[in-house]
VOGU-3710 file (C-alpha; in Angstrom, 3 decimals, decimal comma):
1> xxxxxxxxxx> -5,026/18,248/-0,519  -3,722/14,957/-2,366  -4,922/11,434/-1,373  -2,752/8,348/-1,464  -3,056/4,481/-2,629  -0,716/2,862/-0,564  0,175/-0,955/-0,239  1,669/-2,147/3,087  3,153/-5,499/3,852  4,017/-7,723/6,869
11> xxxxxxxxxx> 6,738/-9,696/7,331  4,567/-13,142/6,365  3,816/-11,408/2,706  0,282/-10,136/3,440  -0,501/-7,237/1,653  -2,837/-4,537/2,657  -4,145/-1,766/0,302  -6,012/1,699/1,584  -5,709/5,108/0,870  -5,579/8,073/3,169
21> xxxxxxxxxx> -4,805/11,651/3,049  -1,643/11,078/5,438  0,136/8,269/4,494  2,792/8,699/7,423  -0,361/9,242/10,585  -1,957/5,855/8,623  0,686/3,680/8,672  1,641/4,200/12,227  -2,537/3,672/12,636  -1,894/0,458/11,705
31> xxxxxxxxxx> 1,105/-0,423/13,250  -0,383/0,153/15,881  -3,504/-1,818/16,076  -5,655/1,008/15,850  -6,998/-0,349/12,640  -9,038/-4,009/13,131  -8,054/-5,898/9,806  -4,033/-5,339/10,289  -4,311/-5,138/14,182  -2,158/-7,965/15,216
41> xxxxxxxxxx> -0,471/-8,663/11,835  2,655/-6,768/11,798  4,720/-4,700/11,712  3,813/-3,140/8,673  5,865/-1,436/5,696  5,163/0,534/3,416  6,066/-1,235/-0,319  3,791/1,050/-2,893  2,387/3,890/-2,491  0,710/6,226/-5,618
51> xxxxxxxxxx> -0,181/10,210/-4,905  -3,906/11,394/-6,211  -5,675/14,638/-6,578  -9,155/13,301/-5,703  -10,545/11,086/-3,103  -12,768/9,943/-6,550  -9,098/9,145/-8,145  -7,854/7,620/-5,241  -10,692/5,160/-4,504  -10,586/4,215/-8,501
61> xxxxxxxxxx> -7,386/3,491/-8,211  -7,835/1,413/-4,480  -10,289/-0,625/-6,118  -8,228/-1,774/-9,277  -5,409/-2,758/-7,328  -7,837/-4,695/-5,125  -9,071/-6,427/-8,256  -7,490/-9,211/-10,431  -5,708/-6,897/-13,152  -4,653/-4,834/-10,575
71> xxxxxxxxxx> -3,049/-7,307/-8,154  -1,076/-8,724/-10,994  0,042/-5,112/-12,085  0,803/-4,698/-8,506  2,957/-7,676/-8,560  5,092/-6,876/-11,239  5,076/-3,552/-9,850  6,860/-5,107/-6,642  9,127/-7,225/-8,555  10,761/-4,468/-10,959
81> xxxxxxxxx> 11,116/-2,241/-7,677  12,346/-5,156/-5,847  14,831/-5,606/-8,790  15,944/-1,925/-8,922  16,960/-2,126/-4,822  18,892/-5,048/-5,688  20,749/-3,350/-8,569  21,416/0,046/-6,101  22,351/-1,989/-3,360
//
């Protein structure tokens, strides 16, 4: 079964990155407060999300977008996507 990296945001610009092996049962989790760091902090979308074939590979990949190089990827990640929806819209 594949794992997922996924980044959710609120509506104030928090970000919140996990990873699950159902993306769709794990966002409504924390939507709706069933989960005690975003209870209280949403609603929550999802704005990233990145399929893996391992937990291993998924946790790797949880913890570099946690870190420094990985936010910044992750915010130029958000930025070209955020561009693209602008250009399709």
């Amino acid at each position: 079964m594949k794992w997922f990296v996924y980044v959710l945001e609120n509506p104030n610009g928090m970000l919140y990155i996990g990873m699950t092996k159902d993306i769709v049962e794990r966002i409504k989790r924390h939507n709706t407060r069933k989960h005690t760091f975003t209870a209280g902090k949403g609603p929550w979308k999802l704005v990233y999300s990145r399929s893996c074939g391992t937990r291993i590979e998924a946790r790797a990949n949880e913890k570099y977008l946690k870190g420094g190089a990985g936010r910044t990827f992750l915010k130029m990640e958000l930025a070209r996507m955020a561009k693209l929806a602008d250009a399709h819209a």
